[in-house]
C-alpha positions, 0 to 999 in steps of 0.5 A: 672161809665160814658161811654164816648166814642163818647164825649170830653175826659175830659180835666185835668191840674196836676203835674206829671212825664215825660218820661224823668223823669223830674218832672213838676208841670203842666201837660195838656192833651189839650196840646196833642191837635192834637194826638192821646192819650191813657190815662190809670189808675191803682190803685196805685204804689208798688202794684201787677197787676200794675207794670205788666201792667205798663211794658206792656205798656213801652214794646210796646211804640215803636209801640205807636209811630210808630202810632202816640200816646202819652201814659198817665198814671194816678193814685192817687199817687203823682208825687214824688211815681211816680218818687220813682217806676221808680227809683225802678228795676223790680226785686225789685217790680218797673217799671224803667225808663218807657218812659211815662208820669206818672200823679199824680192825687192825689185829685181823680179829673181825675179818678172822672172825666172819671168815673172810681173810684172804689165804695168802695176803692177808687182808678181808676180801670184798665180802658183805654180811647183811644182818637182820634185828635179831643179829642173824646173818641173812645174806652174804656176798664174798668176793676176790680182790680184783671184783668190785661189788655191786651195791645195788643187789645188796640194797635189794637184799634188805628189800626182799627180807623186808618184804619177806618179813611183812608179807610171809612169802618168799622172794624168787629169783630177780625180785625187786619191790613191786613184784608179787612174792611167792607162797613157800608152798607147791601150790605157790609155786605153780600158781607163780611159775604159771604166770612169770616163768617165761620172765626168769 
């Protein structure tokens, strides 16, 4: 397992499924170069916690959009098993017409490349990379097969280094919109800590 935030998300060129449902047989993250992108991986389609967390995230792309992301999915399945699950209905164990790219990374190269192949079973784990315009990996989150991911926390994430970005200040811990941020320096600290340590 390889920690990559603070560096260049590595790059990947592979067939996949587009929101639209149109199958490509290249699919580029540098050609989302200039936004911000969360790519994730999940094991593999038809299974269990995967299309839970699939529809999670199509739930919630109208706020992805609203910030400015482009959603990536990855898994070891091919593009065809992907169009397969988006034909398939929810109540019948698929994700339907999900309105995000589904890639097909059958040679394992990208869940190899960003780390996160499981030791054993050789799938992706559950892991999320959020990656800002200039390709830099901010934040990540990696979990085993049975743990479902919480899809909110990652919408936060966007909004706290968006927040970061415009304002300069640091986020503390639990901060959503809304809330005041922190000077990076001691005075910010104390000046923060006196008003909302009691709220941590």
């Amino acid at each position: 397992m390889s920690v990559l935030v603070t560096r260049k998300a590595p790059d990947f060129d592979a067939p996949a499924v587009k929101g639209d449902g149109t199958i490509v047989d290249s699919f580029k993250l540098s050609d989302t170069n200039g936004k911000y992108r969360m790519v994730f991986f999940w094991p593999l389609d038809f299974t269990f916690v995967c299309p839970s967390e699939i529809i999670a995230h199509d739930n919630r792309m109208a706020k992805f959009e609203e910030l400015g992301v482009e959603v990536i999915g990855v898994s070891i399945d091919s593009q065809f098993t992907h169009h397969a699950w988006r034909n398939t209905s929810p109540d019948k164990g698929g994700i339907g017409p999900v309105k995000f790219t589904m890639v097909a990374d059958v040679k394992h190269e990208i869940t190899r490349a960003y780390g996160i192949e499981h030791p054993e079973e050789g799938v992706a784990l559950r892991a999320s990379f959020l990656i800002d315009k200039d390709g830099i990996v901010q934040h990540q989150t990696v979990n085993n097969l049975p743990l479902g991911r919480n899809v909110d926390d990652m919408i936060r994430m966007v909004e706290a280094l968006q927040f970061h970005e415009e304002h300069g200040e640091v986020c503390p811990a639990g901060w959503t919109p809304g809330q005041k941020g922190m000077k990076a320096d001691a005075k910010g600290v104390a000046d923060y800590l006196a008003e909302a340590s009691d709220k941590l």
